[in-house]
C-alpha positions in Angstrom: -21.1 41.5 -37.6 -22.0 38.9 -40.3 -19.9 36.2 -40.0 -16.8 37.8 -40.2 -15.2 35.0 -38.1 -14.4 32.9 -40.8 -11.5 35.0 -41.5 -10.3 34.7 -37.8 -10.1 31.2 -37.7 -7.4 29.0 -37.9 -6.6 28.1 -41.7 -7.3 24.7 -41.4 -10.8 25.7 -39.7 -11.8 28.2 -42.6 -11.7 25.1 -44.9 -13.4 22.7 -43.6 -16.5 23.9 -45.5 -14.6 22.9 -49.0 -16.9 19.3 -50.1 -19.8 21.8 -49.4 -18.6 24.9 -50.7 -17.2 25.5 -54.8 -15.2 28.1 -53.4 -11.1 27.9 -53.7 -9.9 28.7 -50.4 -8.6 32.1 -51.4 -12.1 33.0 -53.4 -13.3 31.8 -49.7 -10.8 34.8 -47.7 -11.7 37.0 -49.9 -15.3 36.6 -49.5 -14.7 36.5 -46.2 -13.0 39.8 -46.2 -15.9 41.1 -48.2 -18.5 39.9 -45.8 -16.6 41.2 -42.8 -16.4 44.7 -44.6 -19.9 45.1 -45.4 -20.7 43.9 -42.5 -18.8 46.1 -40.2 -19.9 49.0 -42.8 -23.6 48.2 -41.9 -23.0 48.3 -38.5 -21.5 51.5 -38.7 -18.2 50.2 -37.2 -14.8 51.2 -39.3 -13.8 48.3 -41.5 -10.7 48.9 -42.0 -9.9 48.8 -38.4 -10.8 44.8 -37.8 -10.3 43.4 -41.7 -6.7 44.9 -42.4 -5.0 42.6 -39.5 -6.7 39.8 -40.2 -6.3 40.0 -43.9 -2.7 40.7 -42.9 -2.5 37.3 -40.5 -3.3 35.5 -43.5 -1.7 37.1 -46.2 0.1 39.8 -45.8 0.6 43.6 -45.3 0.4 44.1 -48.7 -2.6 42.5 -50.2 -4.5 44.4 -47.2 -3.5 47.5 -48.7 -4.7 46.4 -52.0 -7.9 44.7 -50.7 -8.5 48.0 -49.0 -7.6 50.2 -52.3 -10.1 47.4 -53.9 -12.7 48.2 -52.1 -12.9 51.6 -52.0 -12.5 51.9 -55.7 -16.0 49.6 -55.3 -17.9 51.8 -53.1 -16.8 54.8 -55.1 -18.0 53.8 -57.8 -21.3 51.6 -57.0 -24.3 51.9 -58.3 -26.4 50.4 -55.2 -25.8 48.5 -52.3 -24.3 45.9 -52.9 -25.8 42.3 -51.7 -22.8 40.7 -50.2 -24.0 38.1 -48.2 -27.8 35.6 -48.1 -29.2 36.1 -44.6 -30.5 32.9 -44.5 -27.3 30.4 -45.3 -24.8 33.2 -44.9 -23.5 32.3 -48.6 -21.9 34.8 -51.3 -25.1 36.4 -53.5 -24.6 37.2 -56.6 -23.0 40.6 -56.2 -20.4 39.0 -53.7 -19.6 36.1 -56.7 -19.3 39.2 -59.4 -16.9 40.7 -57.0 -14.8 37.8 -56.4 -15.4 36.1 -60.2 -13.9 39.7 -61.6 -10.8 39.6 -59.4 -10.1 36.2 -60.4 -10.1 37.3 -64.0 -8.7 40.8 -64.2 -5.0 39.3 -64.8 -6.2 37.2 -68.4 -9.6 38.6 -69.1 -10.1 41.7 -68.4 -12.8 42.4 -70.9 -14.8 39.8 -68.8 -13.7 41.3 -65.8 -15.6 44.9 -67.0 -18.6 43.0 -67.8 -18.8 40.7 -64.9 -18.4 44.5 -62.3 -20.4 46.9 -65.2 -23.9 45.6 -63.5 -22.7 46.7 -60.3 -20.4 49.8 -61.2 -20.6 52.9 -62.8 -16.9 52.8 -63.8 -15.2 49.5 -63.7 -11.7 50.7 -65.0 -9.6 51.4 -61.5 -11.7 48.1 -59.8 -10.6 45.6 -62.6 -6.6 47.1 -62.1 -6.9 46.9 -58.5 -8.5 43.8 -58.5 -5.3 42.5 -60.7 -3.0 43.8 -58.2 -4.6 42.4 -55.4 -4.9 39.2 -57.8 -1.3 39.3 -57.7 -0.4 40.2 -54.1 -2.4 36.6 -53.0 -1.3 34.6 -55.1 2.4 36.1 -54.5 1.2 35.3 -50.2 0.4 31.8 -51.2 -3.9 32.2 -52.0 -3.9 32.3 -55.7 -7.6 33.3 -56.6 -8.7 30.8 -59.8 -9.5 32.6 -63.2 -13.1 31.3 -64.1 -13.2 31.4 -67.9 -15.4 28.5 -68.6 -17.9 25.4 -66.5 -17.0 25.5 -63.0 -14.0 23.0 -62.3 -12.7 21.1 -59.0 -11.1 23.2 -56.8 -7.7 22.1 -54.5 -8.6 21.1 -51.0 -5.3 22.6 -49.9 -4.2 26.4 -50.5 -1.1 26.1 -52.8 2.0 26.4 -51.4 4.0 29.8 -51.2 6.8 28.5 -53.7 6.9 26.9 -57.1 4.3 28.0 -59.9 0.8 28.6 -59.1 -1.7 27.0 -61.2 -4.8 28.6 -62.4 -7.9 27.3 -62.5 -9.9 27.2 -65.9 
């Protein structure tokens, strides 16, 4: 299993990587998610089994539904293998950053969305709606995923709370 304890670990433990890593911390549970999917997939292990309570520790019931409806809407319709995770510094590749990048902006770009997945996908349509749902179903669990439109920006140390508005990165 690559990784996949990332997810496991205490909030507060999952974050300490911020000053290195550009990742919010709920583009960070999400690739975590990702990683521990593909990597149990690899090993030929069920992924659902070990990612859906962990996802549902840290958010909830229902964004594990839609992460799991997300994902299978990505393997049906892949071109490839995807390339999830660099072996050497166990960082998101390029598919992995599509992935995330595309959920981020599925709620006010969706247009970008298609063309950020279309590389990877043969259809992007039902992974750009489900990647707005689970969009949603974070932010609504406290993890609001940033929409990337333009230069990267500074990320919040802290996951936003659970009440009050949720900003959006642009």
């Amino acid at each position: 299993m690559q990784r996949f304890g990332d997810m496991a670990a205490p909030r507060d433990e999952a974050e300490d990587e911020t000053p290195r890593n550009p990742l919010s911390p709920a583009e960070r549970l999400l690739f975590a998610a990702l990683r521990g999917w593909a990597g149990l997939r690899a090993a030929g292990r069920p992924p659902q089994d070990e990612v859906v309570p962990l996802l549902t520790q840290k958010a909830s019931a229902r964004a594990s539904a839609l992460f799991v409806a997300w994902i299978h809407a990505i393997e049906a319709a892949c071109r490839g293998p995807l390339q999830i995770e660099c072996p050497g510094c166990g960082g998101a590749l390029a598919d992995a950053q599509r992935l995330i990048v595309a959920c981020g902006v599925s709620p006010v770009a969706p247009d970008m969305a298609h063309a950020l997945l279309s590389p990877l996908l043969f259809d992007t349509q039902l992974v750009v709606q489900m990647g707005r749902r689970l969009n949603a179903a974070l932010a609504a669990d406290g993890w609001p995923l940033p929409a990337r439109l333009a230069d990267p920006q500074p990320v919040p140390d802290e996951p936003v709370p659970r009440t009050g508005a949720l900003p959006t990165l642009h």
